[in-house]
Kinemage of the C-alpha trace (Angstrom):
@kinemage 1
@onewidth
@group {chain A} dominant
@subgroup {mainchain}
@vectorlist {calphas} color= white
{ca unk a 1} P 57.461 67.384 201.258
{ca unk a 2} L 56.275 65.617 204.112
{ca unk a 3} L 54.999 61.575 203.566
{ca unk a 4} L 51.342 61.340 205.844
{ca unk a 5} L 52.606 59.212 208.455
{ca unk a 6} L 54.718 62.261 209.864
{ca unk a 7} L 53.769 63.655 212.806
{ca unk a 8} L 53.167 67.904 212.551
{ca unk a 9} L 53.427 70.540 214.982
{ca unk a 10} L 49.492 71.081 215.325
{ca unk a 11} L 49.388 66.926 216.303
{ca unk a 12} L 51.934 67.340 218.533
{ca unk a 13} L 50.893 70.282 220.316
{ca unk a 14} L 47.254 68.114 220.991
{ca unk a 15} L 49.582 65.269 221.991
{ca unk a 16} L 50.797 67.232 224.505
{ca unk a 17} L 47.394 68.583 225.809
{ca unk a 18} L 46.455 65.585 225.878
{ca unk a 19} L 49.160 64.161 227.927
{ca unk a 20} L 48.627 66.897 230.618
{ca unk a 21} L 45.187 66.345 230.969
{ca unk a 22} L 46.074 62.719 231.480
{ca unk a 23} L 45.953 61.874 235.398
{ca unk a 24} L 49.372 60.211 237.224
{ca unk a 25} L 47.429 56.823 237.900
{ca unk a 26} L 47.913 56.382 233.732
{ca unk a 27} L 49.176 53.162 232.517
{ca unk a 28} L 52.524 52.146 231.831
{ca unk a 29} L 51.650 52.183 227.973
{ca unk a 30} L 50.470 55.959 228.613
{ca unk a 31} L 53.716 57.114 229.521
{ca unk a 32} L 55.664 54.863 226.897
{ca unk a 33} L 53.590 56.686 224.095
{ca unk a 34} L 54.001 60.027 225.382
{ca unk a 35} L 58.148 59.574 225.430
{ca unk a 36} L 57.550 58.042 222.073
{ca unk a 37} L 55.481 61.035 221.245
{ca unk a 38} L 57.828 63.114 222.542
{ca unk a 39} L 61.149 61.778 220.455
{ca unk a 40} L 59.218 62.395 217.387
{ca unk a 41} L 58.521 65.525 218.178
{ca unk a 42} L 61.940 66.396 218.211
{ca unk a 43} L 63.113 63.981 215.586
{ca unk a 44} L 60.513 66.056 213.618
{ca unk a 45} L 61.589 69.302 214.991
{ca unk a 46} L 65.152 68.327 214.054
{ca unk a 47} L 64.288 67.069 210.594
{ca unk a 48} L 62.273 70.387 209.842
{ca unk a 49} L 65.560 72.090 210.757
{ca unk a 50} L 67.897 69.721 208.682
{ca unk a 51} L 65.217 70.597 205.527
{ca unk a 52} L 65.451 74.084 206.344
{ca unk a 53} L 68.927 74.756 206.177
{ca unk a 54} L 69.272 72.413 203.470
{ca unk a 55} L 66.744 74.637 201.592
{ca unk a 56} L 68.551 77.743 202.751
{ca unk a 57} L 71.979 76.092 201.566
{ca unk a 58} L 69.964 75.014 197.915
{ca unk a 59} L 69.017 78.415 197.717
{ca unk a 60} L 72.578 79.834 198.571
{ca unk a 61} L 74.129 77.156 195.726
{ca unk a 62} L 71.077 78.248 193.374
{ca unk a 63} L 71.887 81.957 194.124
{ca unk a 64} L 75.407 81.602 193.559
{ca unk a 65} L 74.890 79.758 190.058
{ca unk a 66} L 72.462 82.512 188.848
{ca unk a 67} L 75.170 85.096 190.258
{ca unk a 68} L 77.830 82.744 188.339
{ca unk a 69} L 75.765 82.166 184.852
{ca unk a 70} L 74.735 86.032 185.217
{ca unk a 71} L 78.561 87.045 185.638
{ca unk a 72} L 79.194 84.772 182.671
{ca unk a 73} L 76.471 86.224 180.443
{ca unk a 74} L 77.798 89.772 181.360
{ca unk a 75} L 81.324 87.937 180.431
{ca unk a 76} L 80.279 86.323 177.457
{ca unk a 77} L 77.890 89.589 176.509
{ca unk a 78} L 81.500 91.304 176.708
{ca unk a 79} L 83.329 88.975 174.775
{ca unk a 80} L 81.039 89.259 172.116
{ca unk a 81} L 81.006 92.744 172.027
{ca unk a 82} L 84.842 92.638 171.897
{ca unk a 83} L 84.896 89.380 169.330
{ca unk a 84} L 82.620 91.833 167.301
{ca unk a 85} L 84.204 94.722 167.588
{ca unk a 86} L 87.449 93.080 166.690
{ca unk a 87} L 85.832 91.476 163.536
{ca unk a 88} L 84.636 95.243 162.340
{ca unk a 89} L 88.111 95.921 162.769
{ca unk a 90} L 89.553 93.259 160.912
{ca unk a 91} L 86.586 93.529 158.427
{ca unk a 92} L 87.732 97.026 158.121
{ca unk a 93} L 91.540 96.289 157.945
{ca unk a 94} L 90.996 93.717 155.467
{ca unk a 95} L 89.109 95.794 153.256
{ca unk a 96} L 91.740 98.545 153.071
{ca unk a 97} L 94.253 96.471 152.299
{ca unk a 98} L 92.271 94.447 149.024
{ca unk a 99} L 91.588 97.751 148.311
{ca unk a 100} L 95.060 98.953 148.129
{ca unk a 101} L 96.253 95.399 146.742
{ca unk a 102} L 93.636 95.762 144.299
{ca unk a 103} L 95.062 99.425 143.753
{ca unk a 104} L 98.687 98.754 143.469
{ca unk a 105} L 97.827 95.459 141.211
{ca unk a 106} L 95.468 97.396 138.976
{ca unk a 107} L 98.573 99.800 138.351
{ca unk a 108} L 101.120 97.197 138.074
{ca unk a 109} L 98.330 95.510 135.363
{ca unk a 110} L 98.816 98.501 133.568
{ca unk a 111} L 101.883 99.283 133.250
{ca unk a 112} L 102.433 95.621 132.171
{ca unk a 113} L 99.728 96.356 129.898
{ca unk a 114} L 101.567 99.250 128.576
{ca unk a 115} L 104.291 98.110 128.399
{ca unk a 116} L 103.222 94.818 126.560
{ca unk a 117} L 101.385 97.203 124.311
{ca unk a 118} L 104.675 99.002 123.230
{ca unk a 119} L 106.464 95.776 122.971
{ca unk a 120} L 103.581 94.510 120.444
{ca unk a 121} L 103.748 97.940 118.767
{ca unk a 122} L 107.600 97.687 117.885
{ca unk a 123} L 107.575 93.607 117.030
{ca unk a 124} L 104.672 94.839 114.506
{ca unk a 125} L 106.611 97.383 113.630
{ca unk a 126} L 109.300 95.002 112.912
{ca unk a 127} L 107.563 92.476 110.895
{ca unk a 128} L 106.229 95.240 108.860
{ca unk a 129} L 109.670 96.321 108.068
{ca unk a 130} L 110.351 92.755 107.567
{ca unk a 131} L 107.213 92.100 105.103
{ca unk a 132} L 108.003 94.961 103.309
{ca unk a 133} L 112.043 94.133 103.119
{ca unk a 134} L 110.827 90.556 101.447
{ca unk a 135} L 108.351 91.804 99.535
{ca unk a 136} L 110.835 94.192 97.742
{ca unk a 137} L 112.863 91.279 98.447
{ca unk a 138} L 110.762 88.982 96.206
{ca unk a 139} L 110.229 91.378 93.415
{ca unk a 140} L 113.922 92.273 92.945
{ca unk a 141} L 114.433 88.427 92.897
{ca unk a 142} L 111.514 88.074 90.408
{ca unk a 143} L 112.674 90.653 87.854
{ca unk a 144} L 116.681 89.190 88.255
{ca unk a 145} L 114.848 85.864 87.332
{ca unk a 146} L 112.727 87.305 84.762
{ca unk a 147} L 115.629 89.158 83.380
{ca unk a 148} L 117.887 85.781 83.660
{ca unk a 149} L 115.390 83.778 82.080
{ca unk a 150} L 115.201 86.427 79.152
{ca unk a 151} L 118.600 86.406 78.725
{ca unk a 152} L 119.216 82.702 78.671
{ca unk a 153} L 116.573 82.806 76.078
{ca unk a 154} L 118.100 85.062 74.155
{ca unk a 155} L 120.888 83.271 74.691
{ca unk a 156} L 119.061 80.241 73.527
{ca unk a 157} L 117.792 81.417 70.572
{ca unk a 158} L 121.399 83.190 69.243
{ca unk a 159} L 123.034 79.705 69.987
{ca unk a 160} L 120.243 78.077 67.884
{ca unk a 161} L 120.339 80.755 64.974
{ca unk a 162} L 124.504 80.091 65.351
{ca unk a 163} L 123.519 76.310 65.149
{ca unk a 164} L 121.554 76.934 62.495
{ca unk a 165} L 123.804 79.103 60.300
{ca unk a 166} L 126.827 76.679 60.957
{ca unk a 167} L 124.755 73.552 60.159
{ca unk a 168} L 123.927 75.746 56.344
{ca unk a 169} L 127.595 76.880 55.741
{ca unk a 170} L 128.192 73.299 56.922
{ca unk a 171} L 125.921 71.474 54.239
{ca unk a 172} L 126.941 74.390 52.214
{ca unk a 173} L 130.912 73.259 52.559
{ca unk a 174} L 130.115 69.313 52.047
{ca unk a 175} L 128.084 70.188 49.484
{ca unk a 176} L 131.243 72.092 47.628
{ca unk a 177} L 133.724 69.427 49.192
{ca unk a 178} L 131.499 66.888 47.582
{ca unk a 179} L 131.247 68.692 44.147
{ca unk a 180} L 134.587 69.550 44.097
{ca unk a 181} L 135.411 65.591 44.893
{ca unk a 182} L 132.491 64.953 41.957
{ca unk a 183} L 134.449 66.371 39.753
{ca unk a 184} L 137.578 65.427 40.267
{ca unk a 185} L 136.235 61.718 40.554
{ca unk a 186} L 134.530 62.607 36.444
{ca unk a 187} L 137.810 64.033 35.911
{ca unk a 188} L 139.895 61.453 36.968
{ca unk a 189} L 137.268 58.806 35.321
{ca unk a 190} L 137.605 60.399 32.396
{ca unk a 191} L 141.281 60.834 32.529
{ca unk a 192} L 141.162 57.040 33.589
{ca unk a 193} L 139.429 56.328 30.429
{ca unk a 194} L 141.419 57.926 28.138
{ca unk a 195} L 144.279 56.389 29.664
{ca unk a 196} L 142.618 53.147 29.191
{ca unk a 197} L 141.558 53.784 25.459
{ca unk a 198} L 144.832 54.630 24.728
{ca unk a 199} L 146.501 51.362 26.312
{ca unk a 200} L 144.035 49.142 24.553
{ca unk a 201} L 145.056 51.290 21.449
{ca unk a 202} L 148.250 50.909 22.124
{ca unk a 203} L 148.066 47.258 22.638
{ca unk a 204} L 145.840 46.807 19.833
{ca unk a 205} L 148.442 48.133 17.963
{ca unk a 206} L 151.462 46.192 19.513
{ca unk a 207} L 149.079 43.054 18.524
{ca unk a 208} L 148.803 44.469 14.720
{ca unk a 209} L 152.363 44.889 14.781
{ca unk a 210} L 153.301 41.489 16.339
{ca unk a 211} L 151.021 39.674 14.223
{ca unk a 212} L 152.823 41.601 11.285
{ca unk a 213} L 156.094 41.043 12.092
{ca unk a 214} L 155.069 37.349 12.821
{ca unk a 215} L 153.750 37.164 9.070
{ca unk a 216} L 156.948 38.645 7.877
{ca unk a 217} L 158.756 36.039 9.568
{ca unk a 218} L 156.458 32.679 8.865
């Protein structure tokens, strides 16, 4: 923009007009202000060229940054097509292969499966076997006990009744032993007192007989 003290072409022009119409016996001053006048006009004339080309140029730099942010939103319109198209791709990439990772692990999952499910089959199998081997196991054992503990009663109970007879024919023997040794002992006491009454006969008589023979002699 121009400040108001400037001086414009239409001013200028009347400057000059006025300068011709001025007669040669002007002053001194006259002349002074029409040079002065004069080197405005072209300092203006000059500076209206300066701005112009420096408008032109700020147009040309303006021009060339539109051209520049235009080629970099065709660029950048581009890349993003590209970035996006790339990302389907990888989208679409990615998604086949989960799907055939998801695939190939379902199938691995079941044949693990499977085959975890015949391995549990065949260890049930096996402790079946096994329940049923103790079980049978456990009974034999329990009759062999039952049958062990009837014969040790059995056992028992003959060793008693032989206890039991022996102690009778025992008693039965001391019982004899002692009668027998009863009766020898009356015997013998008996025997013992006959022996006796005949001694104390005897010597009863020896005394008649001393006490005789003492008589005879006295």
């Amino acid at each position: 923009m121009q400040s108001s003290g400037s001086v414009t072409p239409s001013t200028l022009r009347a400057s000059r007009l006025r300068s011709t119409k001025m007669s040669p016996e002007s002053s001194p001053s006259a002349g002074r202000l029409s040079n002065l006048q004069e080197r405005c006009s072209g300092f203006q004339m000059n500076l209206e060229g300066e701005v112009q080309q420096r408008r032109v140029e700020d147009e040309n730099r303006l021009q060339l940054i539109r051209d520049a942010i235009s080629h970099l939103d065709r660029v950048l319109q581009v890349e993003t097509r590209r970035r996006q198209e790339a990302l389907k791709t990888l989208q679409v990439s990615l998604e086949q292969q989960l799907a055939t990772s998801h695939a190939r692990l379902h199938d691995e999952l079941r044949e693990v499966n499977d085959t975890l499910t015949g391995q549990l089959e065949s260890v049930a199998a096996r402790v079946g076997d096994l329940e049923r081997g103790l079980n049978e196991e456990r009974e034999t054992r329990i009759k062999e006990a039952e049958d062990a503990s009837q014969s040790t009663l059995r056992a028992v109970a003959t060793l008693q009744t032989g206890l039991e007879n022996e102690k009778i024919q025992r008693l039965e023997r001391e019982s004899a032993i002692m009668k027998r040794i009863g009766d020898d002992v009356f015997r013998l006491t008996e025997k013992q007192e006959a022996e006796r009454v005949a001694r104390e006969g005897g010597v009863a008589q020896l005394r008649d007989d001393l006490e005789v023979q003492t008589c005879i002699y006295t």
